[in-house]
C-alpha positions, 0 to 999 in steps of 0.5 A, a space after each residue: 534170775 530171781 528177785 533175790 540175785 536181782 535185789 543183791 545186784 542192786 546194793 551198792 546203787 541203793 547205797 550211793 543214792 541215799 550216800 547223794 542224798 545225806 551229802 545233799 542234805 548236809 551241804 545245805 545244812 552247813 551252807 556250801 556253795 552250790 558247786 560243791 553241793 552240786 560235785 558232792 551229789 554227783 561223785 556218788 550219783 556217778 557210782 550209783 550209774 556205773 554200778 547199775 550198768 555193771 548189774 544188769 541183767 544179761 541173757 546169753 543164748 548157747 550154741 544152736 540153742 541148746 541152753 541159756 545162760 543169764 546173769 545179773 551182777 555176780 551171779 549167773 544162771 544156766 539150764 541144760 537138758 542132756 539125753 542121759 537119764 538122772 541115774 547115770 549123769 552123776 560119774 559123767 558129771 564128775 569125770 567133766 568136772 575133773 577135766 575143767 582145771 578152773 573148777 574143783 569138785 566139793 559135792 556131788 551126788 544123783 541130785 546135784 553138785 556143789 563146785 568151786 571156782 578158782 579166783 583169778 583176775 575176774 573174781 575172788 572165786 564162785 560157788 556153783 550149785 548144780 541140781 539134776 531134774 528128770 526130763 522127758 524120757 530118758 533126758 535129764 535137766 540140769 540148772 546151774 547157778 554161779 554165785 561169788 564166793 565174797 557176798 559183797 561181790 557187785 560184777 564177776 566180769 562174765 566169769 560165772 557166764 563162763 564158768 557155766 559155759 565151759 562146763 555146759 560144753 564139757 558135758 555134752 562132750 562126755 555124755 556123747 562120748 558115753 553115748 553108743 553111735 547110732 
């Protein structure tokens, strides 16, 4: 994950340690008794923790490890290399994208694409970015990166881990029906 999806992750646990902080500060300043202090401080303190534990950055290995897939708060990473050449991943892609009801399909093209996920209970929807790299050969590299719809997002639940699955699976299933049998 980039220092950037890392540092957005991080927001609300920067946020409650200075909220600790002022409310420190001013309890001591007004003069409240110890415990108080001590309650106020901890109540954002405990939030910063839980936060913490909700952005961590987590790594997801595919299956026979194909691909990985990783994340860190709301947002989640993925990358797959495909044996079907850049030029023709683009209709195999779309015709994934069609068979997956959770995910809609706003761009695409022999570069990349742009998908929508649908809120559910998770989260409030994702933007998936999807970029096509020729690979060795007649292969393609295909990276996706899930980000959540609302910025203010801190945790998607694991849907973006999901989302990225699903489609990872869906694709190598299309491109190996399109593929002749040997």
């Amino acid at each position: 994950m980039s220092e950037r999806h890392n540092m957005k992750s991080r927001w609300p646990v920067l946020l409650f340690v200075v909220a600790a902080l002022i409310l420190l500060l001013f309890g001591i300043w007004i003069e409240l008794p110890g415990w108080l202090i001590a309650v106020m401080v901890l109540v954002p303190l405990s939030l910063a923790v839980f936060f913490l534990f909700l952005g961590r950055h987590r790594r997801d290995p595919g299956p026979a490890d194909k691909y990985e897939i990783s994340s860190a708060g709301a947002h989640s990473e993925g990358h797959l290399e495909l044996n079907i050449p850049t030029v023709q991943l683009e209709p195999a892609f779309r015709a994934t994208v069609a068979t997956i009801p959770r995910l809609q399909l706003r761009a695409c093209s022999a570069a990349g694409a742009e998908i929508d996920a649908a809120l559910n209970w998770k989260t409030w929807g994702l933007i998936m970015s999807a970029e096509f790299q020729p690979a060795n050969g007649n292969r393609t590299h295909i990276s996706v990166i899930t980000r959540p719809r609302l910025t203010a997002t801190v945790t998607d639940w694991g849907q973006g881990r999901s989302d990225i699955h699903s489609l990872f699976e869906a694709l190598e299933r299309q491109v190996a029906i399109g593929q002749p049998q040997r």
